[in-house]
N, CA, C and O atoms as CSV, one atom per row, in Angstrom:
chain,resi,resn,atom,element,x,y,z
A,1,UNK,N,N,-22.640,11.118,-12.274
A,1,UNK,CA,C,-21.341,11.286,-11.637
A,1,UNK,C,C,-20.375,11.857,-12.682
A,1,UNK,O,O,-20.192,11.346,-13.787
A,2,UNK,N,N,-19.780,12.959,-12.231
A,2,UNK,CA,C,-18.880,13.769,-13.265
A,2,UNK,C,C,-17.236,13.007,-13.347
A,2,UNK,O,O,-17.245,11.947,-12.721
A,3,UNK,N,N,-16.262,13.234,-13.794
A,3,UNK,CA,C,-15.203,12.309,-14.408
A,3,UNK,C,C,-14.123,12.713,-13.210
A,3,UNK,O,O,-13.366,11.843,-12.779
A,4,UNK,N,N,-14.077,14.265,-12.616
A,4,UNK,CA,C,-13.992,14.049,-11.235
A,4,UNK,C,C,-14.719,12.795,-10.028
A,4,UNK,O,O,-14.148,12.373,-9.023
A,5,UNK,N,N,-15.211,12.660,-10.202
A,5,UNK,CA,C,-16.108,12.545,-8.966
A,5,UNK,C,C,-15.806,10.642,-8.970
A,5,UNK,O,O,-15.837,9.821,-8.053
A,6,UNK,N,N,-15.461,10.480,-10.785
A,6,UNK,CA,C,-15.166,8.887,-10.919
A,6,UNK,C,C,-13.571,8.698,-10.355
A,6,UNK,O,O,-13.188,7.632,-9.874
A,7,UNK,N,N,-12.721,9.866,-10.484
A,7,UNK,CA,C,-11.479,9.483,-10.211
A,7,UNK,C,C,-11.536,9.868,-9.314
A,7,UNK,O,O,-10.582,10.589,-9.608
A,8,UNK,N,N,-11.779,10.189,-8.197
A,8,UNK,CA,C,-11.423,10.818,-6.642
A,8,UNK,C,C,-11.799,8.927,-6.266
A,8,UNK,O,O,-10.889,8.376,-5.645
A,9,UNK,N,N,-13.057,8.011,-6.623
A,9,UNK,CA,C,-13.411,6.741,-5.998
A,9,UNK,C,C,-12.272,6.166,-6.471
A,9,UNK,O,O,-11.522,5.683,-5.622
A,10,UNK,N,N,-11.849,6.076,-8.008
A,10,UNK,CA,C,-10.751,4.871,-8.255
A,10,UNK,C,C,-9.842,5.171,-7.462
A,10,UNK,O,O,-9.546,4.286,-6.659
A,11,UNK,N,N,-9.193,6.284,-7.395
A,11,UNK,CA,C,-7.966,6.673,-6.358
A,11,UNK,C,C,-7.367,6.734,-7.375
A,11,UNK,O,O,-7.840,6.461,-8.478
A,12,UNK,N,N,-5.593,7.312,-7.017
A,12,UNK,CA,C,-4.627,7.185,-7.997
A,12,UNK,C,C,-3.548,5.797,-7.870
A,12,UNK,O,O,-3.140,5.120,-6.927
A,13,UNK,N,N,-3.367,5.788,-9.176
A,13,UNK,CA,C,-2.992,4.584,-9.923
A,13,UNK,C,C,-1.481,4.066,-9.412
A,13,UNK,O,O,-0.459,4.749,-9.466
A,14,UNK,N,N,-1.564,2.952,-8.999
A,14,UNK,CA,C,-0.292,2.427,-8.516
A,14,UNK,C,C,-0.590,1.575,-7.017
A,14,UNK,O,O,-1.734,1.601,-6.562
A,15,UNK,N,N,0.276,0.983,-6.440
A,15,UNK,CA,C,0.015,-0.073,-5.506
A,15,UNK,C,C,0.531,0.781,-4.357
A,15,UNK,O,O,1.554,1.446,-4.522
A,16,UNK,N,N,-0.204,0.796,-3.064
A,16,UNK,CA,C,-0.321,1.434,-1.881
A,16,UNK,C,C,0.596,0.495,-0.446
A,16,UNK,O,O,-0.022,-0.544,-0.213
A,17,UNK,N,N,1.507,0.611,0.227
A,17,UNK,CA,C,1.908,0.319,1.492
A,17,UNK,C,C,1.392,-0.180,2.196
A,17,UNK,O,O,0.341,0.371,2.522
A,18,UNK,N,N,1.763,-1.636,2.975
A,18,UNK,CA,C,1.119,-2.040,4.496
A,18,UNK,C,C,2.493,-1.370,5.038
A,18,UNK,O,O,3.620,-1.854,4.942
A,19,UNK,N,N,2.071,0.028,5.712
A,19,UNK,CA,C,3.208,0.701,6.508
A,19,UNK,C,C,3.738,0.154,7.577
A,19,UNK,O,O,4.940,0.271,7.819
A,20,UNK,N,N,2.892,-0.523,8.363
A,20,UNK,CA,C,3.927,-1.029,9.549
A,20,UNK,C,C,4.312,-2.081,9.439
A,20,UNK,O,O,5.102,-2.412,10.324
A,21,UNK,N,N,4.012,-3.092,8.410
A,21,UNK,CA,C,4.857,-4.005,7.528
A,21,UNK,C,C,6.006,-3.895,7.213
A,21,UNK,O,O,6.964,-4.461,7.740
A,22,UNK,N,N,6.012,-2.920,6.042
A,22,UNK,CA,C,7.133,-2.392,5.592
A,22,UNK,C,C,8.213,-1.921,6.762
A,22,UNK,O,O,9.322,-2.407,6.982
A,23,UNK,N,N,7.481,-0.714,7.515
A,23,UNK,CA,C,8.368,-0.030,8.340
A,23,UNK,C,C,9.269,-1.286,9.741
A,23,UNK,O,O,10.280,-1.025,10.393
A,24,UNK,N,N,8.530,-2.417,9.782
A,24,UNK,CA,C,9.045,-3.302,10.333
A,24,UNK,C,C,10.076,-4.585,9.962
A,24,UNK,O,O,10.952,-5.271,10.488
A,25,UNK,N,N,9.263,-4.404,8.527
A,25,UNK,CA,C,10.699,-5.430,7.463
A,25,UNK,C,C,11.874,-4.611,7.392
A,25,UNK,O,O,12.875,-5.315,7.525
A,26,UNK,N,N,12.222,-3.020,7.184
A,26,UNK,CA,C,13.036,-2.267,6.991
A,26,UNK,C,C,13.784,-2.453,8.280
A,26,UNK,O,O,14.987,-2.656,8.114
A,27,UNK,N,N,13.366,-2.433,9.525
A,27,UNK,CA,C,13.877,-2.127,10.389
A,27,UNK,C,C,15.240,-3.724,11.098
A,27,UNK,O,O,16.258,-3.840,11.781
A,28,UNK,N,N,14.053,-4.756,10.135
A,28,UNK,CA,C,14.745,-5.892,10.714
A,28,UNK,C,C,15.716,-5.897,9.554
A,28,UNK,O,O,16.740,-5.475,10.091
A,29,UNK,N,N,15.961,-6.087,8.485
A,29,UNK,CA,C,16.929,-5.542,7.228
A,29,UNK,C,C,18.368,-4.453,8.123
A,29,UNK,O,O,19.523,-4.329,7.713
A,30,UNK,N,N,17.682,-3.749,9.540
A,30,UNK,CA,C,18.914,-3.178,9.872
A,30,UNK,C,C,18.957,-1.986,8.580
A,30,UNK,O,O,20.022,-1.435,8.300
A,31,UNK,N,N,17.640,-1.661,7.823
A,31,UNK,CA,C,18.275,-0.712,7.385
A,31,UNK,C,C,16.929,0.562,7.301
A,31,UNK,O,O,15.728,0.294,7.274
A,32,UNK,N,N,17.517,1.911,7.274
A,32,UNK,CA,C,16.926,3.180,7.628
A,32,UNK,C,C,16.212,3.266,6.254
A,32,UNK,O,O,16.262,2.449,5.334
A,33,UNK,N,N,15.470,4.556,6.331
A,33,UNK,CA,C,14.792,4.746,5.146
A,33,UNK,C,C,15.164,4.882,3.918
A,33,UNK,O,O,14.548,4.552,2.904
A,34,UNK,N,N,16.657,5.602,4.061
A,34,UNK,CA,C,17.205,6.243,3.123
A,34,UNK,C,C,18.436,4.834,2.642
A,34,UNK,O,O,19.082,4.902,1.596
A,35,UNK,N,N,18.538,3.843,3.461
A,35,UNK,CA,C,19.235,3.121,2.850
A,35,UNK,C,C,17.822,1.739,2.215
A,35,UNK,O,O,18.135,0.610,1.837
A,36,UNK,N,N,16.583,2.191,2.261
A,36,UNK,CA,C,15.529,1.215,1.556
A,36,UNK,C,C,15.660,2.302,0.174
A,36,UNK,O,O,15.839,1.730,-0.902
A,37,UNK,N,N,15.586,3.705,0.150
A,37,UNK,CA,C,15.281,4.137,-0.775
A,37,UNK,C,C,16.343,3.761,-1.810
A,37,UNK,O,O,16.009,3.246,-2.876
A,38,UNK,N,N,17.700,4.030,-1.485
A,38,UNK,CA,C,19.312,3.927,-2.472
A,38,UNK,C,C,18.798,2.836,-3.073
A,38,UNK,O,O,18.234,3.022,-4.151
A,39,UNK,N,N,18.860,1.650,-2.601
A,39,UNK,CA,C,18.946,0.304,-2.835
A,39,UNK,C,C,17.896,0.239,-3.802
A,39,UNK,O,O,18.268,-0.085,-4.930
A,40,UNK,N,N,16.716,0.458,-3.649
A,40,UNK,CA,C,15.955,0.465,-4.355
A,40,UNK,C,C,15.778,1.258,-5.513
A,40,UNK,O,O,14.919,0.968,-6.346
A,41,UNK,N,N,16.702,2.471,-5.657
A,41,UNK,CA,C,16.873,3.330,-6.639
A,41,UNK,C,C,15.238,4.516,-6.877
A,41,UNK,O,O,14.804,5.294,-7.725
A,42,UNK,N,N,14.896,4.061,-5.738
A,42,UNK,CA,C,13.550,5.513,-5.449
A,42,UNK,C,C,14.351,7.118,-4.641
A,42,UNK,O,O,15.332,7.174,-3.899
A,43,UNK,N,N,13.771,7.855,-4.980
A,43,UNK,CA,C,14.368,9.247,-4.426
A,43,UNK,C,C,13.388,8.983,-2.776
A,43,UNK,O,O,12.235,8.596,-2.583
A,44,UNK,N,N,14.305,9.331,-1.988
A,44,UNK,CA,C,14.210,9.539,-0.545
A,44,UNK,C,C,12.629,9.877,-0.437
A,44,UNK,O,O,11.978,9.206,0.363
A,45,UNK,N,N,12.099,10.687,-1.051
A,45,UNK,CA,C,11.094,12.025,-0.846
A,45,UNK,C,C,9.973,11.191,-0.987
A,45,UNK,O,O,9.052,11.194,-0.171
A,46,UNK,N,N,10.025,10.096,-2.516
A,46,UNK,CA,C,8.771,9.679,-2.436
A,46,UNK,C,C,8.971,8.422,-1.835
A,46,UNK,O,O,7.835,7.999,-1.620
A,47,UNK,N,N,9.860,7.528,-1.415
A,47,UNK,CA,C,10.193,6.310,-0.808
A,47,UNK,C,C,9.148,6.814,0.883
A,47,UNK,O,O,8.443,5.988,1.463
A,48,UNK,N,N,9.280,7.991,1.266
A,48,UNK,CA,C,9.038,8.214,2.783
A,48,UNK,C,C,7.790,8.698,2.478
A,48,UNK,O,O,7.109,8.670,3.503
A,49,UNK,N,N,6.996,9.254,1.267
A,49,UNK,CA,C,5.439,9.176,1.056
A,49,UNK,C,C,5.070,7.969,1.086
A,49,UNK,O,O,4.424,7.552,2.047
A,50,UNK,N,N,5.393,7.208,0.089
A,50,UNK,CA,C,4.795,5.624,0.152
A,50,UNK,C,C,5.036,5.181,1.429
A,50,UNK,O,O,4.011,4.699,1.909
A,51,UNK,N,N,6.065,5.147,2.241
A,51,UNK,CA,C,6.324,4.367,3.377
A,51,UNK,C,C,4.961,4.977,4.409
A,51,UNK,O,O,4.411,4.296,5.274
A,52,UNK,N,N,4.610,6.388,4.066
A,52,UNK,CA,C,3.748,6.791,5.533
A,52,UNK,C,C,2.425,6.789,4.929
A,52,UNK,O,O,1.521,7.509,5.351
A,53,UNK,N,N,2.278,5.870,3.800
A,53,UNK,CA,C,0.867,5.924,3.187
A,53,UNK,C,C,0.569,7.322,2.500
A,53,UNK,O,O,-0.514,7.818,2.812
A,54,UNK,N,N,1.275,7.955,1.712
A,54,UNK,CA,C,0.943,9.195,1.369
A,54,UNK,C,C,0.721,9.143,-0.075
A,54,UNK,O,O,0.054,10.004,-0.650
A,55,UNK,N,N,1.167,8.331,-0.566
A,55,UNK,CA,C,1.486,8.026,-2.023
A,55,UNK,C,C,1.728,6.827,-2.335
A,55,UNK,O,O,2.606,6.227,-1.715
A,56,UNK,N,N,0.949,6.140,-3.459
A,56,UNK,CA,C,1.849,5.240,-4.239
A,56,UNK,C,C,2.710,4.615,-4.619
A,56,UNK,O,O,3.714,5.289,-4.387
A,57,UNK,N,N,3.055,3.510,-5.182
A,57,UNK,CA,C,4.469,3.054,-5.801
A,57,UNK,C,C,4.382,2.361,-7.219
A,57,UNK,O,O,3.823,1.264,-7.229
A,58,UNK,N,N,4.616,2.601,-7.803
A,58,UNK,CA,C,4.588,1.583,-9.304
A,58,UNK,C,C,4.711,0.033,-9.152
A,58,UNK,O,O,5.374,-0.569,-8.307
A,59,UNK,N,N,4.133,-0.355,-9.890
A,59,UNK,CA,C,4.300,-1.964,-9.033
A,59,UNK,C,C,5.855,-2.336,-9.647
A,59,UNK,O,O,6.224,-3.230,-8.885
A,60,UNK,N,N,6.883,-2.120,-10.574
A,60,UNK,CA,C,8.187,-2.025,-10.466
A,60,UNK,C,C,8.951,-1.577,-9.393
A,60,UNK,O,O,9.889,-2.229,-8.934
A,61,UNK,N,N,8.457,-0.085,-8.813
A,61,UNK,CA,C,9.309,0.153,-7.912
A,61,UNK,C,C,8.838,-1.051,-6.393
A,61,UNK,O,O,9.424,-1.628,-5.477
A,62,UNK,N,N,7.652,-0.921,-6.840
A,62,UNK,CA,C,7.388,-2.403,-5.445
A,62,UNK,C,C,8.309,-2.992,-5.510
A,62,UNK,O,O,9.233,-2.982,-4.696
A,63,UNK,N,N,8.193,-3.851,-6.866
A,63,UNK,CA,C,9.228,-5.129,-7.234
A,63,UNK,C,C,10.623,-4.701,-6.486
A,63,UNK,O,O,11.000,-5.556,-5.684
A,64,UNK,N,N,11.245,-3.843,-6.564
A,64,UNK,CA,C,12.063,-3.291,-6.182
A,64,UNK,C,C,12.645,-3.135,-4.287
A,64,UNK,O,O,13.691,-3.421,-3.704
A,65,UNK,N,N,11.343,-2.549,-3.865
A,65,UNK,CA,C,11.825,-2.680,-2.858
A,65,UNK,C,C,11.267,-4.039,-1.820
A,65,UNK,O,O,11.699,-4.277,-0.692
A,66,UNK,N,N,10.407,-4.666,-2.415
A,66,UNK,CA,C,10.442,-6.480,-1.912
A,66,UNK,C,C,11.582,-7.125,-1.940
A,66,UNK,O,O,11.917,-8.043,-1.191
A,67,UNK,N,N,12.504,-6.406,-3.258
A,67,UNK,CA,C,13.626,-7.723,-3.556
A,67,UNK,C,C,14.761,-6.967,-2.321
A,67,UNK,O,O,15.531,-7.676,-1.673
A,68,UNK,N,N,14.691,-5.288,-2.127
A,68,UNK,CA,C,15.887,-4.938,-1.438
A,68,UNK,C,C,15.223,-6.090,-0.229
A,68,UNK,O,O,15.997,-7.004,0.056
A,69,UNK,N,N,14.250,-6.093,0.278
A,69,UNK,CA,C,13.633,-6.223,1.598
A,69,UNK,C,C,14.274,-7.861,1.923
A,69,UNK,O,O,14.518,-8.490,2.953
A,70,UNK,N,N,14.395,-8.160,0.341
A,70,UNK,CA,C,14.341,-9.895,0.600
A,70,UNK,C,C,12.720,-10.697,0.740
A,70,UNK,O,O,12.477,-11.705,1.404
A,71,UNK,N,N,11.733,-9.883,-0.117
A,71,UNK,CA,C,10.099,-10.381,0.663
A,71,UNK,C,C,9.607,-10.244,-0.916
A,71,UNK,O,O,10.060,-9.539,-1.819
A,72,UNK,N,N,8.528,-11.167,-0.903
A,72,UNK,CA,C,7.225,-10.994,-1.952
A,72,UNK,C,C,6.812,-9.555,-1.673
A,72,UNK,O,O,6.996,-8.790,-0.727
A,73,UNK,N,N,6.263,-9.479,-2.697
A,73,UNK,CA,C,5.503,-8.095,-2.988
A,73,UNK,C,C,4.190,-7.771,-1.858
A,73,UNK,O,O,4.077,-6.801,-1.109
A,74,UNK,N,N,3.263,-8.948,-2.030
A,74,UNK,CA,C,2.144,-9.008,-1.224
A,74,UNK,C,C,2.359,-8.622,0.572
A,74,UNK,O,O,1.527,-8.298,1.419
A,75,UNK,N,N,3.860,-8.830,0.656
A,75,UNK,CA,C,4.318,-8.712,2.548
A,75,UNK,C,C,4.434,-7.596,2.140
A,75,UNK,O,O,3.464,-7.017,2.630
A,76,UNK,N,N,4.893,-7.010,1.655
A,76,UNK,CA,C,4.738,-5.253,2.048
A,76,UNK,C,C,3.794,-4.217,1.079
A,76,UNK,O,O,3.859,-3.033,1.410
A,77,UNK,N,N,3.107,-4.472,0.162
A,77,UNK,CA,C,2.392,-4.167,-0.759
A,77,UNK,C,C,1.179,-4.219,-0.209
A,77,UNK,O,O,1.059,-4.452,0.994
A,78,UNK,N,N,0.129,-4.012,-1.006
A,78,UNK,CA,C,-1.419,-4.320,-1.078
A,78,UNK,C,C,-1.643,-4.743,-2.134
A,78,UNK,O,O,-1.274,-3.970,-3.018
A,79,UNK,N,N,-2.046,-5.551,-2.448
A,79,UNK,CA,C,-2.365,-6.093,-4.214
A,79,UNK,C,C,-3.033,-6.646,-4.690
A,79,UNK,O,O,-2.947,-6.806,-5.908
């Protein structure tokens, strides 16, 4: 197995979205995407990749948007 072929299985690095988790804690928070992203101090662009499963999050910026959410990491995270 070539060093491609090892990183396409690990995936890329960082903690992945339960999206309709999230997209349902956000919604009861009363707040839109762009007011999860501010709060959390993530740029809009990748706040709405992570939110639709497209991308990653650093497990800081997790930390981050659990605490805007008011939730553990694990309720809207994968970990």
């Amino acid at each position: 197995m070539d060093a491609t072929t090892r990183q396409a299985r690990k995936g890329p690095q960082g903690i992945s979205a339960r999206t309709e988790e999230m997209a349902n804690l956000r919604t009861r928070a009363g707040l839109s995407l762009t007011d999860l992203a501010d709060r959390a101090g993530i740029s809009l662009g990748h706040m709405s990749n992570v939110a639709h499963g497209r991308r990653r999050i650093s497990p800081r910026g997790a930390a981050r948007v659990a605490t805007v959410l008011n939730v553990d990491i694990p309720d809207v995270f994968h970990t």
